[in-house]
N, C-alpha and C positions, 0 to 999 in steps of 0.2 A: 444556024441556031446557036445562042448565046450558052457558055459553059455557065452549069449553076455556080460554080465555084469562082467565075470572073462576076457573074451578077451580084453574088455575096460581096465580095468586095469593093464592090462598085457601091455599093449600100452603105459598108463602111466607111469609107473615105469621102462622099460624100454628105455637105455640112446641112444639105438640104433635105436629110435622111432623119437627122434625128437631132437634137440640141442640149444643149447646157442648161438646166431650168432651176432659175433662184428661188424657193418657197418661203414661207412665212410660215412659223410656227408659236402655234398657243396663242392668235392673234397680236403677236408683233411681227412688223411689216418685214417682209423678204428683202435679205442685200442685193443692191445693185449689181454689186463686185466684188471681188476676193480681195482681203486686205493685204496690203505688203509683206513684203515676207521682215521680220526685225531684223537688227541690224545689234552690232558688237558693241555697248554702251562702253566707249572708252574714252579718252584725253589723248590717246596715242593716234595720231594722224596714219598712219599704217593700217591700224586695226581698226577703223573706227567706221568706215566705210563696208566692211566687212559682212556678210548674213548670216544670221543664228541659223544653222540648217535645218532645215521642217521637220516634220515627225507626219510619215505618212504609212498610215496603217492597214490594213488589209483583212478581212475580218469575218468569219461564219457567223457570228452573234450581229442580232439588229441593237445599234444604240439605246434603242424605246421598248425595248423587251423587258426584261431584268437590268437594274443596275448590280456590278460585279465588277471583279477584277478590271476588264480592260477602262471600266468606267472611270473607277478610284484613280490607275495610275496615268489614262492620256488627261485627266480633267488635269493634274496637277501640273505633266507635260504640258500643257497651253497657255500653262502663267505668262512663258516667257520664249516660246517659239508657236509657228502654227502647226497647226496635226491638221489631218486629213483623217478622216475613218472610214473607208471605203466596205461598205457593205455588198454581203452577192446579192444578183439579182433578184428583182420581183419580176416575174412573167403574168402577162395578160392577154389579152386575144389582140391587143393595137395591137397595129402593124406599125404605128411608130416608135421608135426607141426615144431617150432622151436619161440624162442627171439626173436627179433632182439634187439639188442643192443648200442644204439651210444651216445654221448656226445656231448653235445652243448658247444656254448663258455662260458655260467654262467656258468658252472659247473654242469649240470642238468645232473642224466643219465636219457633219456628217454630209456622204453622197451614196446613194441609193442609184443603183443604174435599174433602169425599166428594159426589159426585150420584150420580145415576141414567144407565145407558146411556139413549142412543136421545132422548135430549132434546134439544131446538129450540134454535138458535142466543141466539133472544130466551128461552125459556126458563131458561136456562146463567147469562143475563146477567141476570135477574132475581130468580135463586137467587143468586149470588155478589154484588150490591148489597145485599140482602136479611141475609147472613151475614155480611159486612164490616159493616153497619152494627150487627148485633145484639152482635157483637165490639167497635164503639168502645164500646156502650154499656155491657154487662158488665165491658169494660177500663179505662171509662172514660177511653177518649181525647179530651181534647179540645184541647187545643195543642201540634200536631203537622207536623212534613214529611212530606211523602209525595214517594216515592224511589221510580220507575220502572226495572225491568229490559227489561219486553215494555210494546210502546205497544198490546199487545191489550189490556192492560187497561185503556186510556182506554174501553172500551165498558162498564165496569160503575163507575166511579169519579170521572168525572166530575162527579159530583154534591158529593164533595165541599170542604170548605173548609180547606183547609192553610194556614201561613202561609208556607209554599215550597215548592218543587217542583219536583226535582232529575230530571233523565235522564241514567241513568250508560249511557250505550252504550257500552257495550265490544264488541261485533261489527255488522256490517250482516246483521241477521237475516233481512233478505227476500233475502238469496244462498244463504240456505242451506237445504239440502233440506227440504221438506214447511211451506215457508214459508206461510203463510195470504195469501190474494190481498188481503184489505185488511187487511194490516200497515203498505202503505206510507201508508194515507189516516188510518190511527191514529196511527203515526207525526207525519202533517202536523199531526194534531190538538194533540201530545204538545207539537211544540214550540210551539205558539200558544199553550201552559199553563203550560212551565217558563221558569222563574225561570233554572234554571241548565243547560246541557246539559255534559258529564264524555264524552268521548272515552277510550276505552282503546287509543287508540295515536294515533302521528302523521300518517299517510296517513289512518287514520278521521277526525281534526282534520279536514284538507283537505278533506273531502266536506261535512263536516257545518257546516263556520262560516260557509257564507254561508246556510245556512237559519235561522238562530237570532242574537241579538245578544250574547249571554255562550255564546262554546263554550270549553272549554279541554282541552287534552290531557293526562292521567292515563297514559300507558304501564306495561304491568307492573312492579311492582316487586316486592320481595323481600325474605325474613329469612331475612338472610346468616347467624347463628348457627346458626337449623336446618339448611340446609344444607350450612355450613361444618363437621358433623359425619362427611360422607361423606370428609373430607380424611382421617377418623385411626381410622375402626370399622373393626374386624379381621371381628366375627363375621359369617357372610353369612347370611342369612335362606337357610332350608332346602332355597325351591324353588330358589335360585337357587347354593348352592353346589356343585353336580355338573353345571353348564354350562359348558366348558371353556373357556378363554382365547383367543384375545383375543374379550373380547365389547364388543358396538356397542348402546348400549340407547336405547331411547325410551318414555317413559311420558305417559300423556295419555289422551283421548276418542279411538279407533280407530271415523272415522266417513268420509262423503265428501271430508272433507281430507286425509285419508291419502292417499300414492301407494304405492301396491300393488304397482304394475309397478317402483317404483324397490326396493321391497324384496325383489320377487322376484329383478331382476337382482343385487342386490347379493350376496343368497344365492349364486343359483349362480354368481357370479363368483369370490368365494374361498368354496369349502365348507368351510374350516378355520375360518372368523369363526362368528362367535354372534353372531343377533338378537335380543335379549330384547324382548320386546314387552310393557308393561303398561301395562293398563287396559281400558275395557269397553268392549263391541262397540254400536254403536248407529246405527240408518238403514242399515246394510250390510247385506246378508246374511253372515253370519261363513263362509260356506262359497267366495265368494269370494277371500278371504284365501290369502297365497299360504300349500302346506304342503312345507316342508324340513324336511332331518332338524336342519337347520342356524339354523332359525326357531322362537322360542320364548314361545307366548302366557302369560301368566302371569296375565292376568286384572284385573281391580283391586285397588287397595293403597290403605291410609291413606295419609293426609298426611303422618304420625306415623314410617310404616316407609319412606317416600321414600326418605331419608339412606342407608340399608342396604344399598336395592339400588343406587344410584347410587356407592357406594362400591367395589361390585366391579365395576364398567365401565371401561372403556379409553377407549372413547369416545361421546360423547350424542349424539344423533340428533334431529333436525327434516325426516322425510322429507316435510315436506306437498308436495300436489299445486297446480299455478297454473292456481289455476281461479276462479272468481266468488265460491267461499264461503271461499277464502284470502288474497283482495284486499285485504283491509284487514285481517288477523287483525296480534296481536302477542300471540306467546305468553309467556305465563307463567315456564313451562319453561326460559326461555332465561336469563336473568338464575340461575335457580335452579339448572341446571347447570352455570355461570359459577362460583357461590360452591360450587359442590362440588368444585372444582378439576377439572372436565374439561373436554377439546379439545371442542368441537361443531361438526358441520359439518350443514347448513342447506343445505335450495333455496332460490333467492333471491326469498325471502319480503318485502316490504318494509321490514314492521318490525323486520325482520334485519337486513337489509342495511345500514339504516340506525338506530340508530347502528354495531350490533356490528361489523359486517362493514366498515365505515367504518374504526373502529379498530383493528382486526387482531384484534380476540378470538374471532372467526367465522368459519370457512372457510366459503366459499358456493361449492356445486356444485351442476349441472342434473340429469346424467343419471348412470345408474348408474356407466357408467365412472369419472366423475369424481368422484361419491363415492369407491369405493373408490382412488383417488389422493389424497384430498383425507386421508381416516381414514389411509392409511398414512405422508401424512406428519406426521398427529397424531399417531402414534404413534413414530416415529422421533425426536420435538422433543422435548429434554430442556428442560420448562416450565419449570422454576426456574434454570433455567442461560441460557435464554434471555430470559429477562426477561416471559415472557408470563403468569406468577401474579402477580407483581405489577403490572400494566397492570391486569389482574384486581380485582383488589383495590383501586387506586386508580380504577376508573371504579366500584365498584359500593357504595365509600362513599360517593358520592352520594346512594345509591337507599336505601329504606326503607318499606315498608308504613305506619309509622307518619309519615314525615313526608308520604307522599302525602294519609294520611288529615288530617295538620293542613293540610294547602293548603287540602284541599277544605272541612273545616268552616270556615274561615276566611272563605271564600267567601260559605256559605251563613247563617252570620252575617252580615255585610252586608249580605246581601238582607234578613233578615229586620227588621237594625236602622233600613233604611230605608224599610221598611213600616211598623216602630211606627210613626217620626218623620213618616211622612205621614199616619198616622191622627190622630196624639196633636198633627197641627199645627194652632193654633187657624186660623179663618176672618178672613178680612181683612174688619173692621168696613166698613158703610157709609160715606160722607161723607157727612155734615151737611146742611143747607139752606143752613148758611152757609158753605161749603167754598168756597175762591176758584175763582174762574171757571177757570183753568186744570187743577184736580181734578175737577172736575163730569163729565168723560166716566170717569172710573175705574172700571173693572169690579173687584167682590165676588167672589175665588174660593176655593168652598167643595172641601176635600177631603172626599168617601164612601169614609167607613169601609167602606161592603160592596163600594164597586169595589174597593176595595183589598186586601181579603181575602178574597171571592169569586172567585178565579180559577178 
């Protein structure tokens, strides 16, 4: 009788098992093939033949869910090398496995692996080592980063050799619901592997810099143009033009960070406000969600129509709850509502508080009551008169998706340029027979290329 554990891997390893599959998306037609990897645009004949190393990502978040963080910084990462976004699994009842494969218009490839229900932890992990490596080789990746979202995927990827190795944490994912019990021991793994660890806020900074020797803090940022569109659009998008005045909006993930109770009280405190609520329900049951005549789900929206709706608001909303999975959060949203030209008023969220609420650009309230004092006095404050759109505007030309994204490769250059230089450095010759007696103890030390690039 055949071991299940030899038939698993028989499954694996064969090509006849499961495949590579190119899709088409938003009806343009699916690639044939993976494009070349770039190459070092130089005059120097040395360099010139050379390959920009890939950018291969690994990831809890689906690409077509939320656009966010990893969205803003691999789109800009694809100008001028290729990314890989590797998402976890979808499970189905096939019994065949396969990629899926397809290409956005930044130049993202995303890849989606399909399994089977009802399959073994070590199973999971043997199928997705198995698929990533069948994928470098088809893609021919070979001088590449590899760029952590979830540190569950230290359990199927360790095996490989990057020549860096980035963990962009932007939340403390074992606070939040339906967290996996060894995320935090993947995690310990994660950082004994990177090169670099990328905090998405600055309370996360403070947790995370004494476990690691390079942390650095990445806070939200922003593209002030796209949002600075909501300053001057008349037209209102359909569902939301017969939602009466004054409305209080918030868009995001409506999950356990939501406070519930503070939007219920805020409803029935004035039933004349409007709560626009968008974005998609997820880990909650939706039937808890409070329902007034005065509470309005709208469900999710592009990235693209953001602007529209945020344009007929009065005022933007961060009702999260203070609980363990909004500890360290630093949302998005906030800077982005900033450059829409609206008042926001905030629980006091950390990476609220500080810097926004520091500066005066953020009213921070607890509790219902105080919301609803805090939004009427955003809405009585004539912003241009009071000087609070320009405060506005000079704290958030700072910020930019694009120069966060030049920090960080700057960074990870470095690392890499001083791996060459420890590979590429020759070996300190022996001393002689005849070496003066004062050299004769001198230790020979040799750098290994594969400690050095085996991480």
């Amino acid at each position: 009788m055949s071991h299940p554990e030899n038939n698993l891997k028989n499954k694996v390893n064969s090509s006849g098992n499961w495949k590579i599959r190119f899709t088409s998306l938003d009806g343009v037609g699916a690639p044939s093939q993976f494009a070349p990897s770039s190459k070092i645009n130089s005059t120097n004949s040395q360099t010139s033949h050379l390959e920009i190393p890939d950018l291969v990502c690994l990831s809890h978040l689906r690409w077509d869910f939320v656009y966010q963080r990893p969205q803003h910084l691999l789109s800009r990462c694809a100008k001028n090398r290729r990314v890989f976004f590797i998402e976890e699994p979808v499970f189905s009842p096939d019994a065949n496995w396969r990629l899926d494969v397809s290409i956005r218009d930044s130049g993202v490839w995303v890849i989606v692996p399909h399994l089977s229900e009802g399959m073994s932890e070590e199973a999971i992990k043997m199928a997705q080592q198995a698929m990533l490596d069948a994928l470098f080789e088809q893609a021919q990746v070979r001088s590449y980063i590899l760029w952590y979202y979830t540190p569950m995927a230290m359990a199927f990827s360790s095996h490989l050799k990057p020549i860096a190795v980035v963990y962009d944490c932007m939340d403390e994912l074992s606070a939040f619901k339906g967290a996996p019990p060894s995320l935090k021991t993947h995690e310990a793994a994660l950082f004994s592997r990177a090169d670099l660890v990328f905090t998405g806020g600055h309370s996360l900074y403070e947790v995370k810099r004494h476990q690691h020797h390079s942390v650095h803090a990445f806070p939200s940022s922003i593209e002030r143009a796209h949002f600075a569109q909501a300053r001057n659009l008349i037209e209102e998008p359909a569902d939301q033009a017969d939602i009466p005045h004054p409305r209080l909006g918030f868009y995001g993930v409506v999950d356990e960070r939501m406070d519930i109770e503070l939007l219920r009280g805020m409803a029935e405190a004035r039933p004349h406000w409007h709560l626009v609520i968008i974005g998609p329900v997820v880990k909650i049951d939706p039937e808890t969600l409070p329902r007034h005549p005065n509470i309005h789900y709208l469900g999710g929206k592009s990235y693209q129509e953001l602007p529209a709706y945020l344009a007929g608001w009065d005022v933007a909303l961060l009702p999260f709850a203070i609980n363990e999975s909004t500890r360290f959060i630093s949302p998005t949203k906030t800077p982005e509502y900033l450059a829409a030209g609206k008042p926001v008023v905030s629980t006091p969220i950390r990476d609220v508080i500080r810097p926004y609420g520091q500066e005066g650009l953020v009213r921070i309230a607890s509790t219902a009551s105080e919301f609803v004092a805090a939004a009427e006095a955003a809405m009585n404050e004539n912003i241009e008169a009071s000087g609070w759109l320009q405060e506005v505007d000079a704290f958030l030309a700072q910020n930019s998706w694009d120069r966060t994204w030049g920090q960080m490769i700057q960074l990870i250059e470095a690392v890499i340029r001083d791996r060459m230089a420890s590979v590429e450095k020759p070996a300190a010759l022996p001393k002689s027979a005849t070496s003066a007696p004062e050299n004769r103890h001198a230790v020979s030390v040799k750098t290994s290329s594969t400690t050095a690039l085996n991480r």
